[in-house]
Every structure is written in C-alpha cells, then in structure tokens.
C-alpha positions as CSV (number, residue, x, y, z in Angstrom):
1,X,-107.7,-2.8,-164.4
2,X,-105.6,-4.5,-161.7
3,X,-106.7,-6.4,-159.1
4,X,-106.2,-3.8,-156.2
5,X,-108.4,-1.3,-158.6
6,X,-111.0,-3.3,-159.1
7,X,-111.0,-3.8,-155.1
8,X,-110.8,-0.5,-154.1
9,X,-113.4,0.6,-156.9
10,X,-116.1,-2.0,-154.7
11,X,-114.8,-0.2,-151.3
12,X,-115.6,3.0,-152.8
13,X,-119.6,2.1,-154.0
14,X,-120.4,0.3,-150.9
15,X,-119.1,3.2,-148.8
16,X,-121.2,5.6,-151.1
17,X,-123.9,3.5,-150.9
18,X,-124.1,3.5,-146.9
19,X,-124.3,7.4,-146.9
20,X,-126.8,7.5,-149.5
21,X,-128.6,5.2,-146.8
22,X,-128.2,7.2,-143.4
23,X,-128.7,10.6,-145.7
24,X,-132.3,9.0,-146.6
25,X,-133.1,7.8,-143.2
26,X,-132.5,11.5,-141.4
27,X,-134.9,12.8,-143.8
28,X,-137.3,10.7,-142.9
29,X,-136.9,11.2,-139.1
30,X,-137.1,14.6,-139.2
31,X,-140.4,14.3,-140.8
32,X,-142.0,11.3,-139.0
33,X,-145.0,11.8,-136.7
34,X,-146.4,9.7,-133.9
35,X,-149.4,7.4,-134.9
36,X,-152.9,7.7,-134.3
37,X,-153.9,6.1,-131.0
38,X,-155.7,2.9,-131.5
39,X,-157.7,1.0,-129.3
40,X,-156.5,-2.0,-128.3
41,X,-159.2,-5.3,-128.3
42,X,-156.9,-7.9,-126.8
43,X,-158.8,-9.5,-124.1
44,X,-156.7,-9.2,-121.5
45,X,-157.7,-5.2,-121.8
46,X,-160.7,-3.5,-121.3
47,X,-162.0,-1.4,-124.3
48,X,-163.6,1.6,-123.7
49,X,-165.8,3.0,-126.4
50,X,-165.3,7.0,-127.1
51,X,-167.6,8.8,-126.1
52,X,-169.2,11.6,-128.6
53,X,-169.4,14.7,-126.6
54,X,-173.3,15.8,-126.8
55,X,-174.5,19.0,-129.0
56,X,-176.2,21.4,-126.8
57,X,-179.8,20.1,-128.2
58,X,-179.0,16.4,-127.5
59,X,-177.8,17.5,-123.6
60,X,-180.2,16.1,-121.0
61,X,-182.9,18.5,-119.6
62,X,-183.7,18.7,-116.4
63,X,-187.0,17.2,-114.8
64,X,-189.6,18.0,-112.7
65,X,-192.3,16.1,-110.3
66,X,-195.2,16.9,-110.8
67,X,-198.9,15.5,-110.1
68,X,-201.3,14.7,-113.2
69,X,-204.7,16.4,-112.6
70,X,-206.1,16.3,-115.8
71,X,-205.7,14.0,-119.5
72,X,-207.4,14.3,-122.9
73,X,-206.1,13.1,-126.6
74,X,-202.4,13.0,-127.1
75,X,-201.8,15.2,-123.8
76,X,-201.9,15.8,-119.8
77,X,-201.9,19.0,-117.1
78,X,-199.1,18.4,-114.4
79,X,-199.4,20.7,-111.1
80,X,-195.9,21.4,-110.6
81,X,-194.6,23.5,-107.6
82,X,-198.0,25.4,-107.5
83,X,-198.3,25.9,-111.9
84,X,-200.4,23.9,-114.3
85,X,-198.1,23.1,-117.5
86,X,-199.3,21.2,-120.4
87,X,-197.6,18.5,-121.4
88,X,-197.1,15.5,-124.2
89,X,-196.8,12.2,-123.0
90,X,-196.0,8.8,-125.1
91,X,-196.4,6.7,-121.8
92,X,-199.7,6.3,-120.8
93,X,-200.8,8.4,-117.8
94,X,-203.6,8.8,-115.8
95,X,-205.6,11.4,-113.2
96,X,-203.7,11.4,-110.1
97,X,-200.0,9.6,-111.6
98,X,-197.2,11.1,-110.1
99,X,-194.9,11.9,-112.6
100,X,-191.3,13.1,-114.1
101,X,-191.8,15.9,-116.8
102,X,-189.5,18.4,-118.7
103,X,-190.4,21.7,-118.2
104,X,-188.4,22.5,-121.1
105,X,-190.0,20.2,-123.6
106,X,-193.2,20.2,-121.7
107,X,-193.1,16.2,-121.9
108,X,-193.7,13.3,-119.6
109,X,-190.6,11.6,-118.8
110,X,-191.4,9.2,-116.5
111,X,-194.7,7.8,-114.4
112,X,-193.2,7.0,-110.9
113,X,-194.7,3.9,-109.2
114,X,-198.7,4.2,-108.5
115,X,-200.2,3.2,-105.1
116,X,-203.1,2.7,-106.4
117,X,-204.6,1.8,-109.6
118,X,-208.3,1.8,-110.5
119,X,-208.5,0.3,-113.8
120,X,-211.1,-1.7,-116.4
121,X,-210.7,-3.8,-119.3
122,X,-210.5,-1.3,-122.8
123,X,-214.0,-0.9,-124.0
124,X,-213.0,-1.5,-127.8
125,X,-210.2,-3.9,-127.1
126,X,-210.7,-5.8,-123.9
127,X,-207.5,-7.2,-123.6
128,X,-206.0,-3.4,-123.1
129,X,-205.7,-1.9,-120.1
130,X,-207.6,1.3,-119.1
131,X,-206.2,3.3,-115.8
132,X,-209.4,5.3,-114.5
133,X,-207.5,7.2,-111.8
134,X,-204.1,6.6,-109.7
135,X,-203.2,6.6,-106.4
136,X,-206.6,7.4,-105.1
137,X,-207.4,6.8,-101.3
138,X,-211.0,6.3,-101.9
139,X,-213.0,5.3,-105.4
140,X,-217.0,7.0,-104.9
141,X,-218.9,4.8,-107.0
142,X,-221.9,7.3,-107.8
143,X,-225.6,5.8,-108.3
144,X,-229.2,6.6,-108.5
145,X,-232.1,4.7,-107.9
146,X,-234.2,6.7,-110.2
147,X,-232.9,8.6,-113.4
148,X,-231.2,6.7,-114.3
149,X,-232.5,3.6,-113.0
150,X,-230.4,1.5,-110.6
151,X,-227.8,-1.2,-112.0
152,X,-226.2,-3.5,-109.5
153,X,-224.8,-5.5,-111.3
154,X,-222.8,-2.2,-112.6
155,X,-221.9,-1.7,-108.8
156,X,-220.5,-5.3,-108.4
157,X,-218.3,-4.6,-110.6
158,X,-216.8,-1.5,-109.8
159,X,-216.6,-3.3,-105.9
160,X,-214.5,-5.8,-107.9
161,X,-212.2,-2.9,-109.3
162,X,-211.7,-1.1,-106.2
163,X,-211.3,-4.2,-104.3
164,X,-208.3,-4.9,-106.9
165,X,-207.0,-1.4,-106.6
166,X,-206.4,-1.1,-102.9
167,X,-208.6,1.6,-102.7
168,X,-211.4,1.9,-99.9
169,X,-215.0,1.5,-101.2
170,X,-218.1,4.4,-100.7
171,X,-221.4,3.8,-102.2
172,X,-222.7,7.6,-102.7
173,X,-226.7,7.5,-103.7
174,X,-227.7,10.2,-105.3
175,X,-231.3,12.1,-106.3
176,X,-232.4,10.5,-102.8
177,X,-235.1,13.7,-103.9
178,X,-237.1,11.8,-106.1
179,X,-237.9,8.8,-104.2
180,X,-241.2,8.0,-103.3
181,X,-240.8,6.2,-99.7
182,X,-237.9,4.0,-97.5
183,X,-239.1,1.1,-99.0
184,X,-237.4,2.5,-102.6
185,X,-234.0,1.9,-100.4
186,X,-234.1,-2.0,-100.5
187,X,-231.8,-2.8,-103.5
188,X,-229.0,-1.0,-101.7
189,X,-229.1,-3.7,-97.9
190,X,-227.1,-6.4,-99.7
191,X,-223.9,-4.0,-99.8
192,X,-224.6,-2.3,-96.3
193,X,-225.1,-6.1,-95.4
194,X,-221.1,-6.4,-96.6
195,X,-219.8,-3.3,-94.7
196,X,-220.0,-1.5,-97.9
197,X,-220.2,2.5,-96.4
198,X,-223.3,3.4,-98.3
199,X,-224.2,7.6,-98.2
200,X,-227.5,8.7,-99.2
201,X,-227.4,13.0,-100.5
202,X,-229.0,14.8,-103.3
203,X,-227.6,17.3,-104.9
204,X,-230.4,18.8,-105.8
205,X,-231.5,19.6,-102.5
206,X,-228.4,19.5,-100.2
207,X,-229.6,16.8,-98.5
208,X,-226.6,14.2,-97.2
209,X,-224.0,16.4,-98.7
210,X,-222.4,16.7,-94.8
211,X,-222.1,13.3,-94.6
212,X,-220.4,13.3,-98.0
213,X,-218.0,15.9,-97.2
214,X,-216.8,14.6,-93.7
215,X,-216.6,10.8,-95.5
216,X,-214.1,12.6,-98.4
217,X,-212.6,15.2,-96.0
218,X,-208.4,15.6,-96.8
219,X,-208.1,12.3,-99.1
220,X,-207.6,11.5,-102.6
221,X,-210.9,10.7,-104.5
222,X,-212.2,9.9,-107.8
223,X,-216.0,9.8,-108.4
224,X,-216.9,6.9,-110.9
225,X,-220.0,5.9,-112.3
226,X,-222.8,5.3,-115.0
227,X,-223.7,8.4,-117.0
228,X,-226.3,10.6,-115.8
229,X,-226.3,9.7,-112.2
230,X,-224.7,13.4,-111.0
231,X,-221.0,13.3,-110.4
232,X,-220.3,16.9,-111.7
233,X,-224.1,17.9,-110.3
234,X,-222.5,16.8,-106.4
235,X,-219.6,18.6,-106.7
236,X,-221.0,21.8,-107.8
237,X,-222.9,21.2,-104.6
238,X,-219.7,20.5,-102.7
239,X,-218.3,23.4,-104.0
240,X,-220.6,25.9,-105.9
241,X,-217.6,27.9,-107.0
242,X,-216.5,24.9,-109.8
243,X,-219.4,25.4,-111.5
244,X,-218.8,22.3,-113.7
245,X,-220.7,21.7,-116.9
246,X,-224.1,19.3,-116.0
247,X,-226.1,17.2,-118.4
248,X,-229.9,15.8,-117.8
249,X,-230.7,12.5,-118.7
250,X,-232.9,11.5,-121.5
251,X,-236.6,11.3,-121.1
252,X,-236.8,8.8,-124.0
253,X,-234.6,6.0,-123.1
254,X,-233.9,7.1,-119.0
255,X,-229.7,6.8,-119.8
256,X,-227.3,9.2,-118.5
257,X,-225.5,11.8,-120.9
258,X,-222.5,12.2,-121.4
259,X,-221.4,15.3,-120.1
260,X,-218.0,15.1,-118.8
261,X,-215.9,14.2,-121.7
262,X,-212.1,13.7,-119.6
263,X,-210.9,13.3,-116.3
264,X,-210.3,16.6,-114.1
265,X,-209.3,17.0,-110.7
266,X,-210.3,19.4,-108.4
267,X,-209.6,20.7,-104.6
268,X,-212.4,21.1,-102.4
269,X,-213.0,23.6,-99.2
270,X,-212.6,20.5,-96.9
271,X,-209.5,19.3,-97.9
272,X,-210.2,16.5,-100.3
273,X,-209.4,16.8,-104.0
274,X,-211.3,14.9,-106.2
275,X,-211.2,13.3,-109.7
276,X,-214.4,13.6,-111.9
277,X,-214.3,10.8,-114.8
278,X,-216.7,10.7,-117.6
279,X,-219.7,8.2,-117.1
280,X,-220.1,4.9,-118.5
281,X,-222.7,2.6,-119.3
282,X,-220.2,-0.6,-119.7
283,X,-218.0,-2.1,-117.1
284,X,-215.2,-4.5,-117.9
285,X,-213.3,-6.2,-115.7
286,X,-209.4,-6.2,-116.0
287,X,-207.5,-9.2,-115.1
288,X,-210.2,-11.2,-113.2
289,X,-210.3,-14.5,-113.4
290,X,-212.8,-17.3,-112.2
291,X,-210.4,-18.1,-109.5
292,X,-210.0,-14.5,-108.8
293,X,-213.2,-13.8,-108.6
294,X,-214.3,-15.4,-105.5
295,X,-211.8,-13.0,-103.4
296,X,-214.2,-10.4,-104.1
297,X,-217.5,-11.1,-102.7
298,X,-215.8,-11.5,-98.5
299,X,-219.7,-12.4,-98.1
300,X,-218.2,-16.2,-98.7
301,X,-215.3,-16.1,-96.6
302,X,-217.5,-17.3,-93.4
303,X,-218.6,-20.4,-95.1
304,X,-215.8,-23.4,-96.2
305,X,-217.2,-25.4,-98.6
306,X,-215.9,-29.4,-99.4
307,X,-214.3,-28.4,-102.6
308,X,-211.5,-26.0,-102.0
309,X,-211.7,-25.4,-105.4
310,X,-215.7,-24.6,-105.3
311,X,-217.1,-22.6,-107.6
312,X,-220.0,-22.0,-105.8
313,X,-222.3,-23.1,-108.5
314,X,-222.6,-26.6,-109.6
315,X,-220.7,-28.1,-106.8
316,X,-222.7,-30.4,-104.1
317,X,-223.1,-30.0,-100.7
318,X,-221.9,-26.2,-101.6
319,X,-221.8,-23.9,-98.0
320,X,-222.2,-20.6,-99.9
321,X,-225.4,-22.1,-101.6
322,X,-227.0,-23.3,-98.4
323,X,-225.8,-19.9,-97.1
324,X,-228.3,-18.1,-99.9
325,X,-230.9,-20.8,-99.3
326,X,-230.9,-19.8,-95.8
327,X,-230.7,-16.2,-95.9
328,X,-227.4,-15.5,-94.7
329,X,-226.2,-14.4,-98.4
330,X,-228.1,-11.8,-99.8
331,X,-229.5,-13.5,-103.0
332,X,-228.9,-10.5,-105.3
333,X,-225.5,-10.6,-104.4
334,X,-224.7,-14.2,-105.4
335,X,-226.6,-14.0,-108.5
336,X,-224.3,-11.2,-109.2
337,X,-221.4,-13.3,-108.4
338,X,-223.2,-16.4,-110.8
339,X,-223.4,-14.0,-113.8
340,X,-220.1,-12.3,-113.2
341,X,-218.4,-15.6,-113.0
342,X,-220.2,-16.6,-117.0
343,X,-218.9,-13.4,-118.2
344,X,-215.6,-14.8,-117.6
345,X,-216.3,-18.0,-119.3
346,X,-217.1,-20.6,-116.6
347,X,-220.9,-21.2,-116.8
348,X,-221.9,-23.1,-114.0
C-alpha cells in the first residue's frame, strides 16, 4: 500500500470514529433527565430542613381553657364553657389551675400561670412539692376546739402556707356547740392578737354561718384542715343542696376521719365557690427556711433586735424575747415560732 493509501485509510477511521461519537452522544441526550435537587450546606447559605407533611393523626388539635374543679389518681374535671369533661393529665394539676385541654383527646395540655399557690412539703417524700389548691383568693383554715381537740401548732403552719401563697388568711372555728363557756375561747387571742380574721359558727346549729357566708361571699376559696374538724359538715350547711358525704370522729382516739378522699369544688348561693380538700393530721412546710421563717410571724416586725441576723432564740439582748417576757408577744405564739424553727434544723 502507497503512501497516499495508507493516509487516506487514517482519514477515513478518524472521520468514522467522530460520527460514531456525536451518534452516541444524541442518544444519550435524548434520554437524560434533570438531577434530584440537593440541598446545598455551604455556609454562605442557609439550609432549610424538609418538612414532613403531618398524617391527619399527628395534626395538632385544638385546645380549650378551661378551670380544674376537681383531681383524683391519674385524672382531673375541667369546667369548660359551662361542661364538665374528664380529662388525663401528665403535668401535675391542681383544684382551681387554669388550664389548656384537648377536647379531642380529653388531655391537659398545658397549666397556665397560677396566682396563687397553696402548697406543703409531700407527706412521703418531703422534698416534693404538693399544690393543695390554686389561685384561691382566700385559704379557710377549718378548726375545732373540741372533737377533735385544738392543734395550734397545726394552725401556725397553715398561717405560714397561706402567708407564702398570697392568699388572705380566715380562721373558721367550728362545733362552737359543744363548748362549755367563753373561757374555752382563749387558745384562739394570740391570732386575733395578729389581725388573724377569726369566725366562730357551728354547723351543727347554724350558728355563725352568716358571718361565714358574707366573709366568703363572690371569692375563690378552699377550706383546709385537720380531719374531723367539719369542712364538708359547713358546707352542707352553707348549702343544704350539696349534700356532701360526712364522717364522725372516733370516740377512741378523738382524731378526725377521713371522709373526703379528693379535692372538689363547688358554687355556693352567695357567690363564692369553694374547694373542699381531704383532712390531714400532718403539716409540712414547703420551701421555708430558718431565714424564711421569721417573715411569717409580723408579731416581730415591731421590735429590731441588735443582730440583724437574730434568730430570736439564743441571741442576747434579743427585742422579740423581752417582747414575750413582757407580754407584748403572745407566748404561745413564739413557742410556735421556737419549735417551728427546730423542725427546720436550727435548734436554738
């Protein structure tokens, strides 16, 4: 083969070669596709995350306010534009919380900011928080002086509670029926002393129960108090329509009952509503300290002592203690405030 052959023979394969090259790439153009989108992480962009559209189930419910007036195990009743619906709750709630709920699920959503919170120290675990009843204008600590027996020291404390819960303060003595003269009255002039509104009734008899209702007349209540002493019995007398379940207490060992087992709420004819909380015979304090405690017994304020710091107890030349000595302190009171202050663990 010449020269000139074997040139033209090259000419020949390279140009078949170049159409066997543009015939390949139009087949592959006519069946390309546009990539997937990606998502770009440079930093100079912002990434945006897709966003799974929701199943029907997972779509937010709407919600409801509502106004807890009752709680027992594992559930609540929320008065809700004039119904009572049971609900669940994983949040803890309390009489009186105003709260979110889905009517749907029948759940507690949310518990919106309390005005008030009466609370004590959890009976089995005392470093647990136990809400007695929310945004209550006024906490009634129910007592007797007979049947059961008296217990200040039980009252101090709830005056400590209520103090801390921004709640006013009513001393309601009941069974006034059974006492033998005035003189029976005594153990209650330390807290009148302290502007302590103190209302003497009996349920048994009517007696006081006017002065009750005008002191409770269009506010939020709750009636707190050791067992026995006649919380459901007054407001049966209140209101004889509620017609509450009542207890007796024991001859043997003169200690309330316990009759109501779980918070209720319920409206009376003069405008007030009114919690009703089971009875106790214990009374923890929550989140008082030593320092803290001092805030609570205003009997003291009137008297500046040379510590600052003064405990009221050990300290010399101590104003509060010359106060007692003198009179102007009832004694009861600050040996309530002495064996308060050990329970917290500063012995004087």
């Amino acid at each position: 083969m010449s020269r000139e052959e074997r040139k033209l023979r090259k000419h020949l394969e390279a140009h078949a070669r170049r159409e066997l090259r543009k015939a390949l790439s139009k087949a592959r153009v006519k069946d390309w596709k546009p990539p997937r989108e990606r998502v770009s992480l440079n930093e100079d962009e912002d990434y945006l995350p897709p966003v799974k559209k929701k199943t029907r189930t997972e779509q937010e419910l709407p919600t409801s306010a509502g106004f807890v007036a009752e709680t027992g195990p594992g559930f609540c009743d929320v008065l809700s534009a004039g119904e009572r619906v049971r609900c669940r709750h994983t949040v803890e709630v309390a009489v009186g919380d105003r709260v979110l709920f889905s009517p749907a699920r029948r759940r507690i959503e949310d518990v919106l900011p309390r005005r008030t919170v009466l609370s004590r120290a959890d009976p089995h675990n005392p470093r647990l928080e136990r809400v007695i009843a929310a945004n209550v204008d006024v906490v009634v600590n129910v007592v007797s002086l007979k049947s059961p027996p008296l217990r200040p020291g039980l009252i101090d404390r709830y005056l400590i509670a209520i103090g801390k819960s921004g709640a006013e303060p009513l001393l309601c003595v009941n069974k006034i029926d059974l006492l033998a003269g005035p003189e029976e009255l005594a153990p209650l002039r330390p807290y009148q002393h302290v502007g302590i509104q103190v209302v003497l009734c009996s349920a048994a008899t009517s007696a006081g129960l006017e002065s009750l209702s005008a002191a409770l007349a269009g506010k939020l209540c709750v009636f707190a108090g050791h067992s026995g002493v006649g919380k459901s019995s007054l407001l049966n007398a209140l209101d004889p329509h509620l017609q509450i379940t009542t207890g007796s207490v024991s001859a043997a060992n003169e200690k309330g009952r316990h009759t109501t087992t779980s918070s209720a709420l319920y409206h009376l004819p003069n405008g007030a509503t009114v919690i009703d909380t089971p009875g106790i015979r214990e009374f923890g304090l929550w989140d008082v300290t030593r320092d803290d405690l001092r805030r609570y017994y205003h009997e003291f304020d009137a008297y500046q002592c040379v510590f600052s710091d003064c405990t009221h107890t050990h300290e010399p030349d101590c104003a509060v203690k010359q106060a007692v000595t003198s009179g102007a302190i009832p004694e009861a009171r600050y040996e309530s405030y002495a064996r308060i202050l050990v329970s917290l663990g500063a012995a004087p």
